[in-house]
N, C-alpha and C positions, 0 to 999 in steps of 0.2 A: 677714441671711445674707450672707457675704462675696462679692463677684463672682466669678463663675468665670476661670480666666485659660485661657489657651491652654496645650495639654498636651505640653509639653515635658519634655525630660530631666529641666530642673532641675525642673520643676512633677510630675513623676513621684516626682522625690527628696525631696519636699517636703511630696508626698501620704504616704511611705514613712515620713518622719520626723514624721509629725502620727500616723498609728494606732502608732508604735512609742512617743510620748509616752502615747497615750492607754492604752496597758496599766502603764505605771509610775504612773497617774494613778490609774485609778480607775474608778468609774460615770462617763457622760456624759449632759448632755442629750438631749432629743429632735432640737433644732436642731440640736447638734453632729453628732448620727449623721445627720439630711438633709444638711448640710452636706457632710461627707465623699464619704459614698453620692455625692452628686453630684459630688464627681469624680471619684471610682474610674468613674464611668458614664462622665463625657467624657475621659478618658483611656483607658476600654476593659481597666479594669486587674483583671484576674480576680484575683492573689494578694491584691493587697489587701482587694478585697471580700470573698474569703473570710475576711482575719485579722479584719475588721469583724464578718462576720454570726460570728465565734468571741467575742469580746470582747463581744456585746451578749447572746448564749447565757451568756458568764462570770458579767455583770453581772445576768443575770437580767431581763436588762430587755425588754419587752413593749411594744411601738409600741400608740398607739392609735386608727392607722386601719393600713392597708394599703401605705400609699405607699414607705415603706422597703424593706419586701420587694419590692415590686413591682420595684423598682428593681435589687434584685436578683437577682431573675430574671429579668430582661432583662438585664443584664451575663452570666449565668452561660450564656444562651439564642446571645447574640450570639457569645460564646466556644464555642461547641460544647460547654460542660461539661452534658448532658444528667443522668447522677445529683445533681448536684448541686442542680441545678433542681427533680428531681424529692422530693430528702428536705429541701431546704427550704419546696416547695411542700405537702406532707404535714404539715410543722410549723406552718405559717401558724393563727394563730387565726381568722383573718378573711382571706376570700375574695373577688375581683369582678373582674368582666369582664375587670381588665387582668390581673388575677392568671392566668385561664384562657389570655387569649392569650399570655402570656408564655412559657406550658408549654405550646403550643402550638408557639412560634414555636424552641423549645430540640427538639424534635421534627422539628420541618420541617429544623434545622438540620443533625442527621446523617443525614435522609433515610430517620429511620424511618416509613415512609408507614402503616404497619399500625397503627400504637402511635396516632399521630395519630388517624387516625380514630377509634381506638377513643377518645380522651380527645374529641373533637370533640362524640360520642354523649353521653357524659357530662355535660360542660357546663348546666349550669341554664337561661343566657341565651347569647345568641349576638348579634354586632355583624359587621358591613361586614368588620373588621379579622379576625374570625375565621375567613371565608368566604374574603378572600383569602389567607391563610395556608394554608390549603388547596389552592386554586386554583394558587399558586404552586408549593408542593412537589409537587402530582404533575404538571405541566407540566413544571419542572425535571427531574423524574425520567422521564421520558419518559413517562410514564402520563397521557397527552392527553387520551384520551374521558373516564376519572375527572374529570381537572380539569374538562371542560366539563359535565360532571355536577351536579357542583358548581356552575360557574356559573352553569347555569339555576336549581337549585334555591335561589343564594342569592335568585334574583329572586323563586321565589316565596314564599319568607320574608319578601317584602316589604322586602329591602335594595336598595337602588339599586348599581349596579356604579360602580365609581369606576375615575379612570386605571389605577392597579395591576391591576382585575378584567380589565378590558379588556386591556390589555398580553399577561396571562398565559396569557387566553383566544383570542388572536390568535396566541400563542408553540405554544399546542395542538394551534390549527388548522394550521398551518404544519408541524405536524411529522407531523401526517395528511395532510397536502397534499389536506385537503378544502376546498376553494374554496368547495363549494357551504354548507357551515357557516358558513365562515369569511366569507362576503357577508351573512350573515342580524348577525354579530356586527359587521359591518362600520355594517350599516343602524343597528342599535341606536347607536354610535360618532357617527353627525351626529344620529342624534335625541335624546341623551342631549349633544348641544353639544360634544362633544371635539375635533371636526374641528381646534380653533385648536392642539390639544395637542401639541408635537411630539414628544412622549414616546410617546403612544396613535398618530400619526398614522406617525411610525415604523416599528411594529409592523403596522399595517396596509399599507404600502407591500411591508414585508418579506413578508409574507402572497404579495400577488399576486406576489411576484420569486421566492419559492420555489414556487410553485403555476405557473409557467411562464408567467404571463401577463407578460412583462415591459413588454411596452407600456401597461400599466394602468397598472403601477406607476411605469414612467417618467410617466405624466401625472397620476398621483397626488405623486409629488415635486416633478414642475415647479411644482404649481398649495401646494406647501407654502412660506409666507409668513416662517416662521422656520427655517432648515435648519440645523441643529448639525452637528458635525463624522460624529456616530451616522448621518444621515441620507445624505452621500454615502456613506459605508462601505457599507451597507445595500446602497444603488443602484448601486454599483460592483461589490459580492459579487455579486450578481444577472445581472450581464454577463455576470461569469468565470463561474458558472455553468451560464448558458446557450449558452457558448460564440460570446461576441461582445466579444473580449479589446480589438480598436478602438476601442468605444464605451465599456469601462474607462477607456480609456488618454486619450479626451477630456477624458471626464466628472472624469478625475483631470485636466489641464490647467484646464479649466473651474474646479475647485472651489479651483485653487490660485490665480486672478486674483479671487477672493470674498474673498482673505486669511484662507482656514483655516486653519492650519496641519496635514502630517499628520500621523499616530501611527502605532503599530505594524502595527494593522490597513487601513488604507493602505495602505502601504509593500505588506504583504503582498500586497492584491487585484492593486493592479500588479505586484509583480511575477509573478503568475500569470498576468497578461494579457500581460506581456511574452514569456513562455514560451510559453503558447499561441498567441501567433502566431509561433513560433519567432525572434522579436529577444533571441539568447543575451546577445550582447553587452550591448543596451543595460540589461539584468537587473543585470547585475554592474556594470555603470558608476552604476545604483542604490545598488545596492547597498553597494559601495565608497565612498559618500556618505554613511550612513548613520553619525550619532555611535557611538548606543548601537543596539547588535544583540543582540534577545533570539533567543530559540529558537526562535520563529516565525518571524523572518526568516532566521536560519540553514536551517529545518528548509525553510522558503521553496522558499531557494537549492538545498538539496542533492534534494529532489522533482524540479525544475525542471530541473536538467542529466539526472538520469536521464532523465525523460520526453523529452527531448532529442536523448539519446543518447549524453550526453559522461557518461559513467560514471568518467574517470577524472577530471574535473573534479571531479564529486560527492566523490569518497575523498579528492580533495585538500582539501578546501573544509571537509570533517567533519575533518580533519585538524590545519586552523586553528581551527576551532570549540573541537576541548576544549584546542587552544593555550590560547586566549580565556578558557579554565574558563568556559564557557557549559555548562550540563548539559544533553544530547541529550534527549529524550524516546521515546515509546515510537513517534513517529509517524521521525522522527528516525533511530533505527536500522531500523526496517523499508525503509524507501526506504535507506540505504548497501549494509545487505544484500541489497535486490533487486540493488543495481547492482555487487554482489560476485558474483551468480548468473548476471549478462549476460555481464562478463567471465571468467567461469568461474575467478576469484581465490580459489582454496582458504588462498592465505597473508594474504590481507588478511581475507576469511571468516573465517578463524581467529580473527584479531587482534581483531576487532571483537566476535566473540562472547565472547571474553576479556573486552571493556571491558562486554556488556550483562550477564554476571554478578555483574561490580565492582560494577554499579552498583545491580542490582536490579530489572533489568526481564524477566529471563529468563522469566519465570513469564505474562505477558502472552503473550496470543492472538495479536495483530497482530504481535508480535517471533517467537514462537516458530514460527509457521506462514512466516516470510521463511525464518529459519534453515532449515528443513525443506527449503525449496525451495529456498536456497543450497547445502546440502550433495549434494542431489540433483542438482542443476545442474554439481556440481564433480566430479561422479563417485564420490562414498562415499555411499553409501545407507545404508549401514551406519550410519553416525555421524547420516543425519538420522530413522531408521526409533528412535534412543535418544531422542531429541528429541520426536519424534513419540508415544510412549510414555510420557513423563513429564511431558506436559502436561496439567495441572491439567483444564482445560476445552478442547473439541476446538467446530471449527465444521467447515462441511464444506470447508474451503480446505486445510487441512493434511493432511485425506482426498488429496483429490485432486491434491495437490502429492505426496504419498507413492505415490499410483497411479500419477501419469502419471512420476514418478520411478523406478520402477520400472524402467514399461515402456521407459522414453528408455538406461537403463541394461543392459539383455536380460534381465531378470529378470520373464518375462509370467508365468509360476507366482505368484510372489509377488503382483503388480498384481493378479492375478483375484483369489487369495485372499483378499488386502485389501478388496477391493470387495465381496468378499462379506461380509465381517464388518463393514463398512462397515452394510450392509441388516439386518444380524441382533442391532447395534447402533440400530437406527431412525434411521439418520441418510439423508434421502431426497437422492438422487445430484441432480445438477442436469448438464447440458450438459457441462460441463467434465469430471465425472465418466465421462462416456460417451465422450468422447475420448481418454480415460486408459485404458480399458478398451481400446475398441478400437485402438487405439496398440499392446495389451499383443499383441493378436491377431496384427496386422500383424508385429513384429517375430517371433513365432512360427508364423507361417502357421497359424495356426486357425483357418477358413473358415466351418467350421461352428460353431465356439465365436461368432466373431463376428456371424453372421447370430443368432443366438441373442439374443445383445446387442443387434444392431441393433433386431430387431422388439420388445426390451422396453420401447424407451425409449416407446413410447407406455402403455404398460401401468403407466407414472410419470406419465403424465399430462401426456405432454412431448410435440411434434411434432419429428422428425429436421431439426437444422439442417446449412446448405452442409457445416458441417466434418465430420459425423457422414456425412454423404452423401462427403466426400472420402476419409475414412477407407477407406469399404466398398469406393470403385472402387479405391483403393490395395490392399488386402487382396486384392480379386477379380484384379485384372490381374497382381498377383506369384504369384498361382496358377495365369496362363496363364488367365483366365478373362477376356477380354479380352471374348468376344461379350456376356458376363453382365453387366460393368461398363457400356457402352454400353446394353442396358438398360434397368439400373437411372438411368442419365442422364436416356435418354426416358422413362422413366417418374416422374420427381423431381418433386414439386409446386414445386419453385423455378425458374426461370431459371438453368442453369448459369452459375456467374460464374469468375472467375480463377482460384480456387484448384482449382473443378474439373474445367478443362480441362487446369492443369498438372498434376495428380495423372492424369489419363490419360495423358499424354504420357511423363511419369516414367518408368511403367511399361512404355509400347511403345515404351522407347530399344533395347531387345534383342530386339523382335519384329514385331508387326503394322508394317511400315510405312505404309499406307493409312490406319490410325485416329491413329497419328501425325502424319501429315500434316492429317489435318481438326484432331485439338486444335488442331497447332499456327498453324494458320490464324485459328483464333479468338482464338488469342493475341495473333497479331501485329494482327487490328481491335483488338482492348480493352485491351493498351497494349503499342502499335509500338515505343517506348523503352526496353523493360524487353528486355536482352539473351537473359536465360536462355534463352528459347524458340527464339533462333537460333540458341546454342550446341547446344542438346540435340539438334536434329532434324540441325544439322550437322554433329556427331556423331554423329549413328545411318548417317547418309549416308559419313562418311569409312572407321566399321566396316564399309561393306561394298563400301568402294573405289568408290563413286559419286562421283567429283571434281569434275566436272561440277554436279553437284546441290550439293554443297557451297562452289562458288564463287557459285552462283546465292544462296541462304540469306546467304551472308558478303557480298554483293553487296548484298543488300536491306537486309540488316543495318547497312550502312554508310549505304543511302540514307536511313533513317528515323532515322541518330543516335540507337542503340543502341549504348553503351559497355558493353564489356566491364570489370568489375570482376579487380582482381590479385586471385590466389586467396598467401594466405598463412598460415603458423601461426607460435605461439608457444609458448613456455615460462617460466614464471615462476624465479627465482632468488633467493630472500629476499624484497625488497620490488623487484626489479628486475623487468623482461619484456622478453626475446629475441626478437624479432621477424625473421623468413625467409620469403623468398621464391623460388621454383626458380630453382636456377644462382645462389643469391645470393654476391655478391662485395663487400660491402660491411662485413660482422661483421667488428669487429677480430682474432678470435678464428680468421678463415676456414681459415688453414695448418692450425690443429689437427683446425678440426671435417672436414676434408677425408682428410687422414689417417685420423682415428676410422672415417671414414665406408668407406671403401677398406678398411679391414683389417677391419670389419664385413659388408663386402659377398664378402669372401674366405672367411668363416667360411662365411658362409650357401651359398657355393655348393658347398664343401665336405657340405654336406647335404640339397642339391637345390635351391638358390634357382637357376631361371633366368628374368631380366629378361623381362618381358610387352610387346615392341617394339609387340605387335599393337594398344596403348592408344592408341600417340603417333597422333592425330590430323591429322596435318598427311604431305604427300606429299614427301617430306623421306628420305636414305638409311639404311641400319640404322646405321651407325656414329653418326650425328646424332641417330637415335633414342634409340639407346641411353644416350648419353651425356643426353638431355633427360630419362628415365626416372629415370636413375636420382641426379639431383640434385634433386629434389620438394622441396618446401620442408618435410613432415613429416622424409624423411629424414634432412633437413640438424637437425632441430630434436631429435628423437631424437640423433643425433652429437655435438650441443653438449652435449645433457644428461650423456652418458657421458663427455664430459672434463671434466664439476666432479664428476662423482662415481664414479667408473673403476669401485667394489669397492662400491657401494652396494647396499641392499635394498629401500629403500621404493621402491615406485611411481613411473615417471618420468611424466608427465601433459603432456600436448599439446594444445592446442587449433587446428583450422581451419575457415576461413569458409567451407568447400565441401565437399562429398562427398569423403571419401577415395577413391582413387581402386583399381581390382581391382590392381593392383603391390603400391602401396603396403601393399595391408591380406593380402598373402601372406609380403612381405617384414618386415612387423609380426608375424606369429605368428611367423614362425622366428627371427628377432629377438628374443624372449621366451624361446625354447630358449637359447640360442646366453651371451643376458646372465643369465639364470636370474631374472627382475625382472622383473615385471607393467608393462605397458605402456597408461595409458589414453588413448584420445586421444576429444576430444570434436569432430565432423563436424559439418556445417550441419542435420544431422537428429537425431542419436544419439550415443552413445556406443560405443564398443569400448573390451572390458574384453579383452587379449592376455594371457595365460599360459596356459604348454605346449604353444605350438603350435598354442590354441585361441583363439577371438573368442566373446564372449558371446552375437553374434549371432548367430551359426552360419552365417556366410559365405552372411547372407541380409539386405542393407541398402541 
């Protein structure tokens, strides 16, 4: 038999031109067709093998053992060609063990795990090699306890488990994060001698790093004598995981003075250890190192700035990416379009779900449930409620992105409605879903709709967490039911924490001053830094001309180094963003939007707009007032919009990082009369949807 060589192009063309002689030729021997068979196998070459097992069919010719088929049906097995496997397996005159596992391993292949078994049952004899074939495909397919099923039972068929059993049955336990299994397979692993295996000892390292024990498993890697490049990966995934992105970042210095070199997956764990401990920079100084950048490290990167916060990095970076013709995946486009939904980027939103149609991922869970929550987040419900509708398979994320979409939008009719066919569809709500609910309540003052909600959530089998608890004192205190929210406080099985002392205070900026003052006291112990609470209460103080009280607040405020945040909005314009701040004098564009703004501000009071002086917070004269009113930085941003588009129809869209303010959001509905053009602007809370003179909310936010 001629040596096999290395399966190159030209040994590919070579193999091509030896079966294309052999049909001008004639019958062939036995030897010639082992010969062949054997390299269409080390080359991996499915058409050939087919023209072969066609030509030995032509010739009539009949092997007489097994070993030619065998051969290929492991070519047709390792190809994923599954019928093929199966109607030359049915043809075979002669049958055995390897012939079984091969129609075994053509099954495991495309993961049909039913068909397997059943051919498994069937089988006459059974080996090691058939057991792990088994064992592998339903660990792979996430079907764990099967596989360990198997694993026991191959032992007691009396087969000893080899590396492979081992591996597969460690990959099981790992994905039950049963520890307490995964020790009993661990014992069998030193008493079956594998400990020296760095294959098996791998997988049981991986074991203890996914099961949370990571100090095991960091001493089970120390104490590993041979560590491949598989091995630090493992024990660096394990860090990131557990949220000790340092001891990543050593363990990656450590493993680069061993003289590993990294790969993909590398690269990757750092750079998620670099993110999680917010070191942006040195991520991309990584990164920008890197020869060859697959999708993982892109998709890396662009997760990484989200979770960050730098969302406009992330759009730039996906930007470069399909530069590069790197293809996104489906993990890939859900993080752009989350960081399309933070920025509230309807034009890049757009853009992007353009390219996940291109390319064929639209139909996907993880893509379609971001969308859902992108368009919701940009202010068209409408557009994600289509989405939401025509998704193939629903989990509960895209529920509850549509509910609380809803309600963030003033549409609480709709959110209940949802929610309830949500239940009547058997889809059971989680936490997040009751937030959405009651979310929907609060923007609609439904007091009692809400307490309704609230007492169900145990009757799901759920206990009411902080936020569900923050909801209700939100709902009860905008009802004037201030005694009722304090309460339900003292009555809270939790520790009130931050969120629900601000959610009382919220509410008593226009009333109780005495329960505002307590929130706001426990604000400033549990974090003295965090401005908000000095603004709110001194503000409720300036509303009622207590100046005094308000220098004290602004006093303290400065002693504990409490920055105040600039409140500003924007507008998008194609691929640009206009960014304003009040009284801004810095837009090239200022002459006009000033202008705009002044002969808008003429219209309105022509139909009753008069300035609310009573807002300006600061002890300062009406003319100064007035004049601080009424350049807001929505105003200004509204104003710029109507001089790119003077005579336009669609939607002009607004974003800011605060509360709108009671001016601003009277002078936005008549502003809606006045341009005959739907006005949305998205608030540090919600949404206002302006046309007719009306706010979605119902001038309750």
């Amino acid at each position: 038999m001629a040596k096999l060589i290395k399966p190159t192009m030209k040994f590919k063309q070579q193999l091509r031109e030896a079966i294309d002689f052999l049909f001008t030729r004639g019958p062939a021997s036995s030897a010639d067709y082992t010969r062949l068979i054997l390299h269409c196998a080390q080359s991996n070459d499915f058409n050939q093998a087919k023209r072969l097992q066609s030509h030995m069919e032509l010739q009539l010719f009949q092997p007489t053992d097994s070993f030619i088929h065998n051969q290929l049906l492991h070519i047709y097995a390792k190809c994923g060609k599954l019928s093929d496997a199966q109607q030359l397996f049915d043809k075979m005159p002669k049958r055995d063990i390897y012939s079984w596992n091969a129609l075994l391993s053509a099954y495991a292949k495309v993961g049909s795990v039913e068909d397997l078994n059943a051919v498994f049952d069937q089988m006459p004899q059974r080996d090691s090699v058939s057991y792990n074939t088994l064992v592998a495909c339903f660990a792979s397919n996430r079907l764990s306890s099967k596989a360990l099923n198997f694993f026991v039972r191959m032992q007691e068929d009396g087969f000893q488990p080899t590396q492979y059993s081992y591996v597969n049955a460690l990959q099981a336990c790992s994905q039950l994060l049963n520890l307490r299994i995964g020790k009993q397979v661990h014992g069998r692993v030193v008493v079956g001698e594998f400990e020296k295996n760095t294959f098996v000892w791998n997988a049981v390292t991986d074991l203890y790093a996914k099961c949370g024990d990571i100090d095991r498993a960091r001493w089970l890697f120390d104490g590993m004598i041979k560590k491949n490049l598989v091995s630090w990966n493992l024990m660096m995934s394990g860090y990131v995981k557990m949220g000790n992105p340092d001891e990543c970042i050593h363990l990656f210095n450590k493993m680069q003075l061993s003289g590993l070199k990294p790969d993909q997956v590398t690269v990757s764990n750092v750079l998620n250890a670099y993110f999680q401990s917010g070191r942006v920079d040195d991520a991309r100084n990584m990164f920008s190192k890197i020869a060859k950048k697959d999708e993982i490290c892109w998709t890396t990167m662009i997760v990484g700035y989200a979770q960050n916060r730098r969302e406009d990095s992330a759009l730039m970076l996906f930007s470069d990416m399909l530069r590069e013709n790197v293809r996104p995946d489906s993990h890939t486009f859900s993080s752009v379009v989350s960081s399309c939904a933070k920025l509230a980027s309807l034009y890049h939103g757009q853009v992007i779900h353009g390219k996940i149609i291109l390319i064929g991922v639209d139909s996907n869970v993880l893509v379609s449930s971001a969308l859902v929550d992108m368009y919701c987040k940009c202010g068209v419900p409408l557009d994600a409620r289509l989405i939401f509708e025509t998704m193939p398979i629903r989990n509960v994320i895209p529920w509850n992105s549509m509910i609380l979409g809803y309600a963030q939008n003033g549409q609480a009719q709709e959110a209940l409605a949802l929610y309830e066919r949500m239940l009547q569809e058997n889809f059971k709500p989680d936490n997040i879903s009751f937030v959405g609910v009651l979310s929907a309540c609060i923007n609609a003052d439904m007091v009692k709709e809400g307490h309704k909600y609230f007492n169900s959530i145990s009757e799901h089998g759920m206990t009411p967490t902080l936020d569900h608890y923050a909801c209700m004192i939100t709902l009860l205190g905008r009802s004037d039911n201030i005694d009722k929210a304090m309460d339900l406080i003292k009555a809270m099985p939790h520790k009130p924490d931050y969120q629900i002392w601000s959610a009382l205070l919220s509410v008593c900026s226009k009333g109780d001053k005495e329960t505002a003052e307590l929130a706001a006291n426990y604000l400033f112990q549990l974090d003295p830094h965090n401005a908000g609470p000095y603004i709110m209460l001194s503000n409720l103080y300036a509303a009622c001309g207590r100046w005094k009280d308000v220098a004290v607040v602004r006093s303290l405020m400065k002693n504990n180094n409490a920055k105040k945040f600039a409140a500003y909005s924007w507008v998008e314009d194609g691929n640009e963003v206009h960014r304003f701040v009040s009284d801004d004098q810095n837009h090239p564009e200022m002459e006009r939007i000033y202008t705009e703004l002044n002969r808008l501000v003429i219209k309105l009071q022509q139909i009753g707009y008069n300035p609310d002086t009573g807002i300006v917070l600061h002890n300062v004269g009406e003319e100064e007032k007035l004049r601080s009113i009424s350049h807001h930085s929505e105003k200004l941003a509204l104003a710029f919009s109507l001089t790119l588009k003077p005579n336009g129809v669609s939607p002009i869209r607004i974003m800011k990082n605060i509360r709108i303010c009671d001016d601003c959001h009277v002078f936005l509905k008549l502003a809606s009369i006045v341009i005959a053009r739907p006005i949305i602007i998205r608030d540090s809370s919600r949404f206002h949807h302006f046309f007719g003179g009306k706010c979605s909310c119902k001038d309750h936010w």
